[in-house]
One Martini backbone bead per residue (centre of mass of N, CA, C, O) as a GRO file, in nm:
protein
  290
    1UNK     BB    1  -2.039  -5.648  -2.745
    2UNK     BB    2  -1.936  -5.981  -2.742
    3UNK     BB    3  -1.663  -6.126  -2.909
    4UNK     BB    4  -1.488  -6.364  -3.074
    5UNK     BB    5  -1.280  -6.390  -3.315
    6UNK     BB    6  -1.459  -6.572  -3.535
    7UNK     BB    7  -1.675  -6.367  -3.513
    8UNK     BB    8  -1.502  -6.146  -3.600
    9UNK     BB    9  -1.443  -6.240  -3.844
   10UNK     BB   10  -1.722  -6.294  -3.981
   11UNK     BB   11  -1.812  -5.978  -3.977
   12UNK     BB   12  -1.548  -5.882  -4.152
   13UNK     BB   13  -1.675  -6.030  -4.434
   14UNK     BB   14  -1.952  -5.917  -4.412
   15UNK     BB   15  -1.854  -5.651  -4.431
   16UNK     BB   16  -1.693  -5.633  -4.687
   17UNK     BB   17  -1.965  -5.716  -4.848
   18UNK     BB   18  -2.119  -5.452  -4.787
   19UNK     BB   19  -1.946  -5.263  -4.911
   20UNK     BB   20  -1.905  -5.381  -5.205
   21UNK     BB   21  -2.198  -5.298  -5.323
   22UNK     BB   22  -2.146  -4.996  -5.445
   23UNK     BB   23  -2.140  -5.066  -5.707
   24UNK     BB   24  -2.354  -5.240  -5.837
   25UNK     BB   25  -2.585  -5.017  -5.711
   26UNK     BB   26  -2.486  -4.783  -5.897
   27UNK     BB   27  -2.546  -4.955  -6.172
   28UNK     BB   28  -2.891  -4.899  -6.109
   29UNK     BB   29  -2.921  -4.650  -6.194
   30UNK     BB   30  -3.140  -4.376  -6.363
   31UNK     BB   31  -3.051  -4.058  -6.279
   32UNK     BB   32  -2.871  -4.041  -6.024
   33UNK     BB   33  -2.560  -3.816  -5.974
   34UNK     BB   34  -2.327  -3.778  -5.840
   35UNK     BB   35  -2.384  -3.580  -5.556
   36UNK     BB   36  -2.633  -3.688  -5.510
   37UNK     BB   37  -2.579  -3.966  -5.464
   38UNK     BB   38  -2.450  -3.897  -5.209
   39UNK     BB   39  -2.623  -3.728  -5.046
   40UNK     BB   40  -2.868  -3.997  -5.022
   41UNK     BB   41  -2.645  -4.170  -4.876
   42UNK     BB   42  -2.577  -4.008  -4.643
   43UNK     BB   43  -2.826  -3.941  -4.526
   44UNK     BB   44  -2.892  -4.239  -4.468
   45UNK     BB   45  -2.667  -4.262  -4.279
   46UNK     BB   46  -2.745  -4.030  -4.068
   47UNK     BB   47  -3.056  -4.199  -4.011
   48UNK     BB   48  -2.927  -4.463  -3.893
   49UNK     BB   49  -2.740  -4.361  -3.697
   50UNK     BB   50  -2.933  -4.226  -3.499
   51UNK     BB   51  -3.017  -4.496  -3.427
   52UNK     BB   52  -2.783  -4.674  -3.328
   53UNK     BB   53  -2.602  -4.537  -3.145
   54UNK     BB   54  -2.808  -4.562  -2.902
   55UNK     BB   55  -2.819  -4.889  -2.910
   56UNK     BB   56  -2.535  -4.871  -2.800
   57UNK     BB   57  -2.443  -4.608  -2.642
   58UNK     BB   58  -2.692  -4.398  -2.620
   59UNK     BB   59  -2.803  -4.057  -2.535
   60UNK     BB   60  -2.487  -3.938  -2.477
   61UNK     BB   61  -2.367  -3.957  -2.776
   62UNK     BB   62  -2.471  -3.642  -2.817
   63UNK     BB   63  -2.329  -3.504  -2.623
   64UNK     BB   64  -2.036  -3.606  -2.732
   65UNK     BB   65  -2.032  -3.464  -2.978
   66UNK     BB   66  -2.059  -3.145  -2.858
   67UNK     BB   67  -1.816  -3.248  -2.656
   68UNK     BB   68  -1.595  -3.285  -2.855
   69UNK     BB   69  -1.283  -3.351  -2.976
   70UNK     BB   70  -1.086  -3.212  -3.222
   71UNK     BB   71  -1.054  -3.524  -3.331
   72UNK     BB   72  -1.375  -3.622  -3.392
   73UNK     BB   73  -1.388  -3.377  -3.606
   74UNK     BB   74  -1.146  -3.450  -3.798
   75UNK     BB   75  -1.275  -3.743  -3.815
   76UNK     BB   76  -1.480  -3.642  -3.999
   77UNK     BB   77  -1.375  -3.491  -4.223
   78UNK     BB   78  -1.246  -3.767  -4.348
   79UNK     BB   79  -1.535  -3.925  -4.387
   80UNK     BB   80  -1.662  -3.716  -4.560
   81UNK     BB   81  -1.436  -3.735  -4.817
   82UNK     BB   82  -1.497  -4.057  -4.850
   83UNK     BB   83  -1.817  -4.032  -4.903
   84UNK     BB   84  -1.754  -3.814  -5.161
   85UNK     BB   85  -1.519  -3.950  -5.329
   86UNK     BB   86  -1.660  -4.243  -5.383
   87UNK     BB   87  -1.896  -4.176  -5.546
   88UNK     BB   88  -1.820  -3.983  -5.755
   89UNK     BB   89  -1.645  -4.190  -5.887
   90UNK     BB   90  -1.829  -4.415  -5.970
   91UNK     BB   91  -1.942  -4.218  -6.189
   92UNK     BB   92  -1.613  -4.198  -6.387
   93UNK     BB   93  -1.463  -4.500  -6.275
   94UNK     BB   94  -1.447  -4.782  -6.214
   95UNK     BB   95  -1.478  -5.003  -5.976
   96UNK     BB   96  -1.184  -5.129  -5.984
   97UNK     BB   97  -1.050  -4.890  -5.936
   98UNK     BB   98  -1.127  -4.796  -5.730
   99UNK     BB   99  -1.070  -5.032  -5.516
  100UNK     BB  100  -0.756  -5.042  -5.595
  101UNK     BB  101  -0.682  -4.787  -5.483
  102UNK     BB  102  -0.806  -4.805  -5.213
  103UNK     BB  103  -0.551  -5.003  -5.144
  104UNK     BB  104  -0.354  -4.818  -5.034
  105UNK     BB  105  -0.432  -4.678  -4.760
  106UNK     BB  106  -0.189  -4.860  -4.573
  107UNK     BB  107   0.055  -4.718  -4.696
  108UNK     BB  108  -0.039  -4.426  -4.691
  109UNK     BB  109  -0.043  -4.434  -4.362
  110UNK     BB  110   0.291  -4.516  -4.325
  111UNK     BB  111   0.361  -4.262  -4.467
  112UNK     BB  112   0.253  -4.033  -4.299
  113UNK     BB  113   0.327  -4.118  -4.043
  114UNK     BB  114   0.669  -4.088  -4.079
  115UNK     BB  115   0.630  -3.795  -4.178
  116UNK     BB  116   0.456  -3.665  -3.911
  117UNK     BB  117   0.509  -3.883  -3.629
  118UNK     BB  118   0.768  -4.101  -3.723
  119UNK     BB  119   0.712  -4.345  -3.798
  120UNK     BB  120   0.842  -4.647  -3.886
  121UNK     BB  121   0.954  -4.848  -4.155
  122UNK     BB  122   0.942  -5.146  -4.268
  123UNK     BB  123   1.123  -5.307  -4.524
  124UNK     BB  124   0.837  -5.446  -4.600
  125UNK     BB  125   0.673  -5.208  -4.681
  126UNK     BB  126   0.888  -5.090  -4.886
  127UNK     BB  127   0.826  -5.312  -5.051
  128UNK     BB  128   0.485  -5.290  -5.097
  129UNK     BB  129   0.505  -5.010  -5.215
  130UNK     BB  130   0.677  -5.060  -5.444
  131UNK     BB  131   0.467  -5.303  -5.555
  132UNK     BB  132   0.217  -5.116  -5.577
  133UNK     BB  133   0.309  -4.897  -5.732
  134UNK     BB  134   0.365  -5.096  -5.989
  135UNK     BB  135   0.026  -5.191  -5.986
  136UNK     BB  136  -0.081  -4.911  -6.084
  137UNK     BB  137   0.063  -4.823  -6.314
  138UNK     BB  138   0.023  -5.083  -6.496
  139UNK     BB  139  -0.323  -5.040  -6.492
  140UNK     BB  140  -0.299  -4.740  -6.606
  141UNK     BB  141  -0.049  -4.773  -6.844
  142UNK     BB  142  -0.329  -4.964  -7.016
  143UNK     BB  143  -0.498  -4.704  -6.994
  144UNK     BB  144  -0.410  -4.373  -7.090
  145UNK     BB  145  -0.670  -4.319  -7.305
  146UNK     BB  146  -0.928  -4.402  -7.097
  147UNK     BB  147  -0.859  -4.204  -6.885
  148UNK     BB  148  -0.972  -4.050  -6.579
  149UNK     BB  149  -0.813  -3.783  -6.432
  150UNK     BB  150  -1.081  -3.716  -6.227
  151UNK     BB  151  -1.099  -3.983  -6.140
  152UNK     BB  152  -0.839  -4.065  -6.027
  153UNK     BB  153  -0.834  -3.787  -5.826
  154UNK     BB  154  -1.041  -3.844  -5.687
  155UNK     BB  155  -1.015  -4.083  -5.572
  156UNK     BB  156  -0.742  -4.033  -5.394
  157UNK     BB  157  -0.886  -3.910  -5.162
  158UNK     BB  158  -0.953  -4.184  -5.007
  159UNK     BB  159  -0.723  -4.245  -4.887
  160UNK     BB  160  -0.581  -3.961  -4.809
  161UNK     BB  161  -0.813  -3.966  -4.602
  162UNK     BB  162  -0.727  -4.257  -4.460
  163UNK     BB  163  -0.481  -4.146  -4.347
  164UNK     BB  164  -0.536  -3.904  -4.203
  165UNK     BB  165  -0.736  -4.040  -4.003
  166UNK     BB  166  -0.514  -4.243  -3.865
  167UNK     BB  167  -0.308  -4.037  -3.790
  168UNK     BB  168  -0.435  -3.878  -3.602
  169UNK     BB  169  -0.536  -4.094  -3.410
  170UNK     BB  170  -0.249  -4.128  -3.332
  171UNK     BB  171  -0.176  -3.876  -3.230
  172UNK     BB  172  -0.390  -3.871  -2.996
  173UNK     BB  173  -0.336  -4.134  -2.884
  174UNK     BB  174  -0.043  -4.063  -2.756
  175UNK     BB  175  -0.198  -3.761  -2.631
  176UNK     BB  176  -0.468  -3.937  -2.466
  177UNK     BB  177  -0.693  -3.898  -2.728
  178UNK     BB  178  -0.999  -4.072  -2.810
  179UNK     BB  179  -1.154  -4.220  -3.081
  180UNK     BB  180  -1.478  -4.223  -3.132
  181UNK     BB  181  -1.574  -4.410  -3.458
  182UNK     BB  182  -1.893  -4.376  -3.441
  183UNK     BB  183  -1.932  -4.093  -3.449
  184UNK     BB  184  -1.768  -3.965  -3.677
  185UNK     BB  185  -1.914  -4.114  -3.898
  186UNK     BB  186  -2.182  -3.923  -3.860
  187UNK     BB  187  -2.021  -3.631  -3.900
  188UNK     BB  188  -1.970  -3.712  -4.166
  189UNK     BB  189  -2.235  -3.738  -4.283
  190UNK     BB  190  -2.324  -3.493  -4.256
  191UNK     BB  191  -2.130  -3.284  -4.392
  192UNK     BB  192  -2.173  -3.427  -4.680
  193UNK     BB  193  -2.474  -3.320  -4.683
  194UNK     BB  194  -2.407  -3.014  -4.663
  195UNK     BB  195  -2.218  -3.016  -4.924
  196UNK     BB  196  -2.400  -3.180  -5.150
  197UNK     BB  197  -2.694  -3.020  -5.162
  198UNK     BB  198  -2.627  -2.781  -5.346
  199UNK     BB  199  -2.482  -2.970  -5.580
  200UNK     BB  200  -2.797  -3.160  -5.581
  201UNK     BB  201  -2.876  -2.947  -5.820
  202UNK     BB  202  -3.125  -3.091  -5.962
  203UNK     BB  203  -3.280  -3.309  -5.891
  204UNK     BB  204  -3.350  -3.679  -6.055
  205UNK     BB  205  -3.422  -3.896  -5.884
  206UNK     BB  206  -3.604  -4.179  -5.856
  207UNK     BB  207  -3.745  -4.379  -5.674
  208UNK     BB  208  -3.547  -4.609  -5.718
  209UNK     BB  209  -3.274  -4.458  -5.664
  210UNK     BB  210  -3.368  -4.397  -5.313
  211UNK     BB  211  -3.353  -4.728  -5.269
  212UNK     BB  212  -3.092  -4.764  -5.322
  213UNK     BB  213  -2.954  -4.564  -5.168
  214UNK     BB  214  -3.067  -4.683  -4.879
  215UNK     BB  215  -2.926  -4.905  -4.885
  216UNK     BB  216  -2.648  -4.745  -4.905
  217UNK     BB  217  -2.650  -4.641  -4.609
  218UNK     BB  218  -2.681  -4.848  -4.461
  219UNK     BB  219  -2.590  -5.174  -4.573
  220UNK     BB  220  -2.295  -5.019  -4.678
  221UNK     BB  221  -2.231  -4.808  -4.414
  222UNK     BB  222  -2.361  -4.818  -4.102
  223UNK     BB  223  -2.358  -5.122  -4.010
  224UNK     BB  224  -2.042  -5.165  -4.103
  225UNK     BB  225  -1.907  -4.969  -3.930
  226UNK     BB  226  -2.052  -5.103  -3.672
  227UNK     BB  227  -1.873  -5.360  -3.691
  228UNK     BB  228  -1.579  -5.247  -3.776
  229UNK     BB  229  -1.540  -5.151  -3.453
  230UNK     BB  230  -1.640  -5.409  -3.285
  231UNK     BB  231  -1.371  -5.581  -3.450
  232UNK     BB  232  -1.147  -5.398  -3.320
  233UNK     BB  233  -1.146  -5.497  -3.072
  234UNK     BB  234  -1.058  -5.809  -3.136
  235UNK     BB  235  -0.910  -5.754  -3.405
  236UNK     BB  236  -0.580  -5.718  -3.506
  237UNK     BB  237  -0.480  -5.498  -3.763
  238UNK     BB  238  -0.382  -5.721  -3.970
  239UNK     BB  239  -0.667  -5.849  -3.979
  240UNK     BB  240  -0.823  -5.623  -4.090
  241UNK     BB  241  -0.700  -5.544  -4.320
  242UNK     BB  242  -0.731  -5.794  -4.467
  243UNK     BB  243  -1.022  -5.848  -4.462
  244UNK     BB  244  -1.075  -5.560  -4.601
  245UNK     BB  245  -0.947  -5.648  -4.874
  246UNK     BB  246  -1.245  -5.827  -4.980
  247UNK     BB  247  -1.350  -5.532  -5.089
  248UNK     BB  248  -1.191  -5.577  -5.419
  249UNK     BB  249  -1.359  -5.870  -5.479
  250UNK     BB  250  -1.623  -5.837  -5.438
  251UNK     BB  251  -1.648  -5.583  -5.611
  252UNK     BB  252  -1.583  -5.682  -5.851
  253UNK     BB  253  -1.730  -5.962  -5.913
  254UNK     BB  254  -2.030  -5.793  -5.898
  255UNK     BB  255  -1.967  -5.576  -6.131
  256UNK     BB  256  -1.972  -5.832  -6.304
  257UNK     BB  257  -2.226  -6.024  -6.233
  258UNK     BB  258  -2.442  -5.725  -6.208
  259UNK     BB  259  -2.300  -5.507  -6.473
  260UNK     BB  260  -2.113  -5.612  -6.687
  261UNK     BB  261  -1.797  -5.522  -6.555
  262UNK     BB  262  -1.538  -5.607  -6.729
  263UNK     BB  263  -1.198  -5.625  -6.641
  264UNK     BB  264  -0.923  -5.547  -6.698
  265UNK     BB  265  -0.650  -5.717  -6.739
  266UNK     BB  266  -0.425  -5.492  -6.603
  267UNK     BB  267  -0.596  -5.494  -6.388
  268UNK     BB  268  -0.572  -5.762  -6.213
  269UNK     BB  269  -0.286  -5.739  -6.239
  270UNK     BB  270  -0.261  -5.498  -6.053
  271UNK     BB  271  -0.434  -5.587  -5.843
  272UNK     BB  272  -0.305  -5.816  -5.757
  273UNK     BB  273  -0.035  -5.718  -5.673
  274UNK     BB  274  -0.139  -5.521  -5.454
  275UNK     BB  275  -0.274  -5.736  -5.273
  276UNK     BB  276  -0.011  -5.916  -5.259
  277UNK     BB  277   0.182  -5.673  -5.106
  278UNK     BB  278  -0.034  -5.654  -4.876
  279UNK     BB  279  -0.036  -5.886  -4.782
  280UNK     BB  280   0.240  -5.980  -4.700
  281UNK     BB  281   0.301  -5.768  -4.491
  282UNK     BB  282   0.068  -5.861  -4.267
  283UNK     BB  283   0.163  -6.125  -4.246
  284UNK     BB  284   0.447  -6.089  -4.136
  285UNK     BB  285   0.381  -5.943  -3.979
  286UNK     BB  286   0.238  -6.110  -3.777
  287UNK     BB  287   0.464  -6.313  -3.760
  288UNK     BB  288   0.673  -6.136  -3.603
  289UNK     BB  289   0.496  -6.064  -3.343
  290UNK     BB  290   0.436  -6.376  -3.263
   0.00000   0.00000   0.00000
């Protein structure tokens, strides 16, 4: 599929706006928890994910999933771990914060790829890491009698493994192996379903509950993804980055406006902060690539 750039933009606000709706459609589950929300999510997006890569990519991208190189599997790994700490975080602790905490994940793969790969660090990424950190630390130390804990540690998993998945992929890419991460992403959606299958005992989810869930499979998750692989062809990187942060605004507003989930001030503004030193970084460097 080719596409403009324009055209690479309106998909990737598009997509922003489909991811976004996990929390709003989390907030109307009636009795599905935890683990099963997760199990259900992944399932219902790895038969999605089987529909659709065939019909990008033909039925060898089956083949290529059985012979694929070790990144592809580490990168299903890393998808896994996004997609079962991602939901179950949902149910522990506000979709602003998980949001907001979530909106690290390109500092944290910045000190990840320095720590790891040798990757320099330009002045103004530690000038957004410091900036940022200081309006998480903002948001959570104003609220750290109401935090959860266990919800704030799952949250971190999300970032700490979209750092891992994005450095591993340029290490495998400097040495001269890509990782095609459409299959990846299904490898990850399966994983999750074997690793939460067991511990989503005894079901609970309600007939409406597995719509609810079916729908964020689909067009919360496989075929957003399948977007966003898609406008990775034609827009830069920072690009990239400043749209995907999108879903931070969108997903705040849906849950406060569909779930009457209104965040609190110190959320906003540490919130605002994140987001502020994280466009700042990518418009800078945007403008001095160009």
């Amino acid at each position: 599929m080719k596409l403009s750039h324009n055209r690479a933009i309106f998909l990737m606000v598009v997509t922003a706006l489909m991811w976004s709706t996990a929390g709003v459609v989390t907030r109307q589950l009636e009795s599905a928890r935890s683990f099963e929300v997760t199990f259900w999510r992944s399932a219902f997006t790895a038969i999605s994910l089987l529909v659709i890569l065939p019909f990008f990519q033909g039925r060898q991208v089956f083949r290529n999933i059985r012979h694929g190189p070790a990144a592809l599997w580490v990168s299903g790994v890393c998808w896994s771990v996004m997609f079962t700490a991602f939901m179950v975080a949902l149910t522990l602790t506000s979709v602003a914060n998980v949001l907001v905490t979530m909106a690290l994940g390109p500092l944290l793969t910045a000190l990840m790829a320095r720590l790891f790969i040798g990757h320099r660090i330009a002045l103004r990424t530690w000038m957004a890491i410091v900036l940022a950190g200081g309006g998480v630390v903002y948001m959570y130390a104003a609220q750290v009698a109401e935090l959860s804990l266990v919800g704030t540690l799952v949250t971190l998993c999300v970032p700490l493994a979209s750092a891992v998945n994005w450095t591993i992929n340029q290490h495998f890419h400097a040495h001269g192996q890509n990782v095609d991460l459409m299959p990846a992403v299904l490898v990850g959606a399966v994983i999750s379903v074997g690793f939460t299958l067991p511990l989503a005992f005894p079901f609970q989810a309600t007939a409406h509950d597995v719509g609810l869930l079916a729908f964020l499979g689909l067009f919360q998750l496989a075929i957003p993804c399948v977007l966003c692989v898609l406008c990775a062809r034609v827009l830069q990187a920072p690009e990239m980055s400043l749209l995907a942060l999108l879903e931070v605004i969108f997903g705040i507003l849906l849950a406060w406006l569909g779930a009457n989930e209104v965040p609190r001030d110190s959320v906003l503004v540490g919130g605002a902060v994140v987001i502020g030193a994280l466009v700042a970084n990518e418009l800078i460097g945007w403008r001095m690539r160009a």
